[in-house]
C-alpha positions as CSV (number, residue, x, y, z in Angstrom):
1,X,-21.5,-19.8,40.0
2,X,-24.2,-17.9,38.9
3,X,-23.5,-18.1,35.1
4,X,-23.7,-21.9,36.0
5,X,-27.5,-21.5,37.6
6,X,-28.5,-19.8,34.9
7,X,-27.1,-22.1,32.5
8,X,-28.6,-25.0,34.2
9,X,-32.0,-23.2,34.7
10,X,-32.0,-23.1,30.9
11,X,-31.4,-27.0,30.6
12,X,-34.4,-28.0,32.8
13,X,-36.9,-25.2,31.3
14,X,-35.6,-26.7,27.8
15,X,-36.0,-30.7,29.1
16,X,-39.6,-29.7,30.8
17,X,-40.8,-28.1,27.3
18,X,-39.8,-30.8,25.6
19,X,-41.3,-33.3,28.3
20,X,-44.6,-31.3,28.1
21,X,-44.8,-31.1,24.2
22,X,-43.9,-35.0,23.7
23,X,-46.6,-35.5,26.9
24,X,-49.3,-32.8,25.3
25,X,-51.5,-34.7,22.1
26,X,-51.4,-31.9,19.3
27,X,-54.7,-33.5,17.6
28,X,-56.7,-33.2,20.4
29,X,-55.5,-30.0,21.6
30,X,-56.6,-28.8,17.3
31,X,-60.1,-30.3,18.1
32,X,-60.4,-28.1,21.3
33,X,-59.9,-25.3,18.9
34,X,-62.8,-23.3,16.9
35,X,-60.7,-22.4,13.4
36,X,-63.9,-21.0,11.8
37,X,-64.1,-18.6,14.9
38,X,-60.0,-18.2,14.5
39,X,-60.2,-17.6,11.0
40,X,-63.2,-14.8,11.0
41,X,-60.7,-13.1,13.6
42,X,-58.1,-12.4,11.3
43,X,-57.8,-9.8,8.9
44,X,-56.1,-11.3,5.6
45,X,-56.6,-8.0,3.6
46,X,-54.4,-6.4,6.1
47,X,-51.0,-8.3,5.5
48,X,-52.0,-8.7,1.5
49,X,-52.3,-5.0,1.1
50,X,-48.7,-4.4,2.5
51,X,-47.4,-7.2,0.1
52,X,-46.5,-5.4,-3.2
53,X,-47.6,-8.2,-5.7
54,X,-46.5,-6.5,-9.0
55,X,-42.6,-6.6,-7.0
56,X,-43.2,-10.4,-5.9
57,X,-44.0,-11.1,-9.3
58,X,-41.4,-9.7,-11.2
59,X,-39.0,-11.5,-8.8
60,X,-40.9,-14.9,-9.8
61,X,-39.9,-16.7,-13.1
62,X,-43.1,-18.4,-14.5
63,X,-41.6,-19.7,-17.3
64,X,-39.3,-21.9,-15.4
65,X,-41.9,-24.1,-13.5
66,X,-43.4,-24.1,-16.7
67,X,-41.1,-25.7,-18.5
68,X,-41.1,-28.6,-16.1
69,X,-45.0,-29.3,-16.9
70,X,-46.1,-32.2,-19.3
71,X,-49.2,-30.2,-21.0
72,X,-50.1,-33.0,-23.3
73,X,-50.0,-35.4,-20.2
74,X,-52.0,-32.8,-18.5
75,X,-54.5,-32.3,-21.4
76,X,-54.5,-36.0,-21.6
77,X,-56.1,-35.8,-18.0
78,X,-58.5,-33.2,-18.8
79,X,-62.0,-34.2,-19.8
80,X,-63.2,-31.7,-22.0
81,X,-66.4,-33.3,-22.4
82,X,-67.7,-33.0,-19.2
83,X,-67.9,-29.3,-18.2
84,X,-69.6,-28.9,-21.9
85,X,-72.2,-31.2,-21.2
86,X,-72.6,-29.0,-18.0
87,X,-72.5,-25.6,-20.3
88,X,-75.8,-24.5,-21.4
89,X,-74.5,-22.9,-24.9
90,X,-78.3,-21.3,-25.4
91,X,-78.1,-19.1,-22.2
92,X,-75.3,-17.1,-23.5
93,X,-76.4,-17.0,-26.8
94,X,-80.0,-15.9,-25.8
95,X,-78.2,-12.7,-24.5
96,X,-76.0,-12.0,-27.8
97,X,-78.0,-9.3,-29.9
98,X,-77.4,-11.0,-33.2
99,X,-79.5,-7.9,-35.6
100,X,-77.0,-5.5,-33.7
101,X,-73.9,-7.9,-34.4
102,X,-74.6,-8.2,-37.8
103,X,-75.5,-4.6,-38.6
104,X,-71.6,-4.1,-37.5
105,X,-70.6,-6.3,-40.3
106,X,-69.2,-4.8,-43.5
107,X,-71.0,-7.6,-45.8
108,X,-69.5,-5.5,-48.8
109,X,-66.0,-5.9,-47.6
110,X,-66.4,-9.4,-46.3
111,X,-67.8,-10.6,-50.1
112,X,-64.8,-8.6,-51.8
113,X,-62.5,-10.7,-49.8
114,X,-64.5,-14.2,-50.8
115,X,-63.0,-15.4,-54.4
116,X,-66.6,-16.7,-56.1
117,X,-64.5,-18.3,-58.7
118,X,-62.8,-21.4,-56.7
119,X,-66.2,-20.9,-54.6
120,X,-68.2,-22.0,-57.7
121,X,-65.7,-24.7,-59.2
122,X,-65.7,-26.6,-55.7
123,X,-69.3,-26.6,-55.9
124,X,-70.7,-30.3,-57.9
125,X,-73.7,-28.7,-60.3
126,X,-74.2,-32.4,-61.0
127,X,-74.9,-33.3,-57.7
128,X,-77.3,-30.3,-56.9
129,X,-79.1,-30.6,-60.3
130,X,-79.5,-34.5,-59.4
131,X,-81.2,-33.1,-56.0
132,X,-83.4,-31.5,-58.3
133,X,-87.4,-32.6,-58.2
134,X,-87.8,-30.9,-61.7
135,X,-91.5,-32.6,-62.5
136,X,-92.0,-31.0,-58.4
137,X,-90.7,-27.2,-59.5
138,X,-93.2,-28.0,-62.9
139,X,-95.9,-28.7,-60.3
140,X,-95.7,-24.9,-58.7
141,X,-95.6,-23.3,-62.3
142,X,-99.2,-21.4,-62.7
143,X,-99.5,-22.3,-66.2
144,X,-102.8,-20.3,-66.9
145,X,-101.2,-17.3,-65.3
146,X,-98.1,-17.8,-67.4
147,X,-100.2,-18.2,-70.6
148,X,-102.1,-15.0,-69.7
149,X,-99.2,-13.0,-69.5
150,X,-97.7,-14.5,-72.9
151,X,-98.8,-12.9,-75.9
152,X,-99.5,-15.6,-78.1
153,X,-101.0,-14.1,-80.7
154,X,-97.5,-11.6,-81.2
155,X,-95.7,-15.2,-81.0
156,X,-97.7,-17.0,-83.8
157,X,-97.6,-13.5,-85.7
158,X,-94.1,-13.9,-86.4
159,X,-93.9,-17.3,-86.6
160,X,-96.6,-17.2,-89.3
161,X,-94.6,-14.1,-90.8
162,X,-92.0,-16.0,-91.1
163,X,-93.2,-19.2,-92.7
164,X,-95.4,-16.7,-94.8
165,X,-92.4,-14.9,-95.9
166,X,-90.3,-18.3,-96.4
167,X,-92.9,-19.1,-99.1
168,X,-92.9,-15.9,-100.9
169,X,-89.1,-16.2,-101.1
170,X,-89.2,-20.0,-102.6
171,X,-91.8,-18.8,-104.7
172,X,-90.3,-16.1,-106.3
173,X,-86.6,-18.1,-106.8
174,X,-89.0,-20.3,-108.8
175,X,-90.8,-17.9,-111.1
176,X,-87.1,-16.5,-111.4
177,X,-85.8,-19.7,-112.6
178,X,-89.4,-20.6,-114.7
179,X,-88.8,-17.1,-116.5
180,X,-85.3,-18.0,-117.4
181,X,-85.5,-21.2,-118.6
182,X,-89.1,-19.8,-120.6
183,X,-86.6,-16.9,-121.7
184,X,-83.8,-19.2,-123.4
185,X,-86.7,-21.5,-125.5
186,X,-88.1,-18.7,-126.8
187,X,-84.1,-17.0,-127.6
188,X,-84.1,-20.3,-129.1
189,X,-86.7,-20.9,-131.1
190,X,-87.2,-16.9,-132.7
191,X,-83.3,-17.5,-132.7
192,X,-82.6,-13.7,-131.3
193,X,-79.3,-12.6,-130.8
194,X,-79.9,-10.2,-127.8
195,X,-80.9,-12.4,-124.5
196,X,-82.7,-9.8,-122.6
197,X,-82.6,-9.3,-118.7
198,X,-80.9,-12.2,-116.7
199,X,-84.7,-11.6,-114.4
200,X,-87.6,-10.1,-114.2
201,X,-87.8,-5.7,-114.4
202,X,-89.8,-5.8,-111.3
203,X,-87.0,-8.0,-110.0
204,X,-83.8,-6.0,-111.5
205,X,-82.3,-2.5,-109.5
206,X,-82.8,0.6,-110.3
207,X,-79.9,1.0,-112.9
208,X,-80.2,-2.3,-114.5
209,X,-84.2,-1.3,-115.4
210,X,-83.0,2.2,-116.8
């Protein structure tokens, strides 16, 4: 009899809290309710610092749920032009020391590596040459300065030497070749049998005057 009380007791509690919940209207009962003030009274670092992440994540297979996710679809998505155009790319640059950067550099090793070769052949001389203002790079020549530091009169020396001594050469080969042919009238006409020198004695070596 009194296992049947209790049993019924247990019916009617469970019919009236189900009669109460259906009658009770959850959304205005969660507007009654201050969850800022809820939330400030609860301590979240107290139940996260009892949680051993490092365990929880080693149970947890990342590369599974991965698999199931379309990156290109989700890159597709993405606009990546619209947080740049929010970046200021000057502000961080402003704070890189560049002189300190660059003094960490090993220029030396860095140009050993760089083959100046295929550099040079994929560079069009033609094209930079056309580029060229030559009559502009005459214009900056200081022609007075660059005639004052010429020696001109060393220059016309030599060539004047040269034309000089260009001269005295044609002009000997022509006394040379007057003497000769003077030589073989006169072998001619006093009909001598001995020719004499083929040139000149002030012309002839050493052993052909002795």
């Amino acid at each position: 009899m009194a296992v049947s009380a209790e049993l019924l007791a247990q019916r009617v509690a469970a019919r009236v809290i189900d009669i109460v919940v259906q009658a009770v209207d959850i959304n205005a009962l969660l507007q009654l309710v201050d969850l800022n003030a809820l939330v400030k009274r609860v301590d979240v670092n107290t139940p996260l610092k009892q949680v051993d992440l490092n365990a929880l994540l080693r149970q947890v297979d990342l590369n599974e749920p991965l698999r199931e996710v379309d990156l290109n679809a989700l890159l597709a998505r993405v606009d990546v032009n619209a947080p740049l155009k929010q970046m200021d790319v000057n502000a961080p640059l402003k704070q890189v020391d560049l002189n300190a950067l660059l003094k960490t550099v090993d220029l030396n090793q860095l140009l050993k590596q760089v083959d100046l070769n295929e550099l040079i052949e994929q560079v069009d001389v033609d094209a930079v040459l056309d580029r060229v203002d030559v009559n502009d790079v005459v214009a900056r020549i200081d022609m007075e300065r660059l005639v004052a530091q010429t020696d001109l009169g060393a220059i016309i020396a030599r060539s004047t030497g040269g034309i000089v001594t260009e001269a005295m050469d044609s002009a000997r080969s022509s006394a040379v070749r007057l003497d000769k042919r003077i030589d073989r009238w006169m072998t001619r006409l006093l009909r001598r049998k001995d020719r004499g020198p083929v040139a000149p004695r002030a012309l002839l070596g050493p052993e052909a005057q002795s």
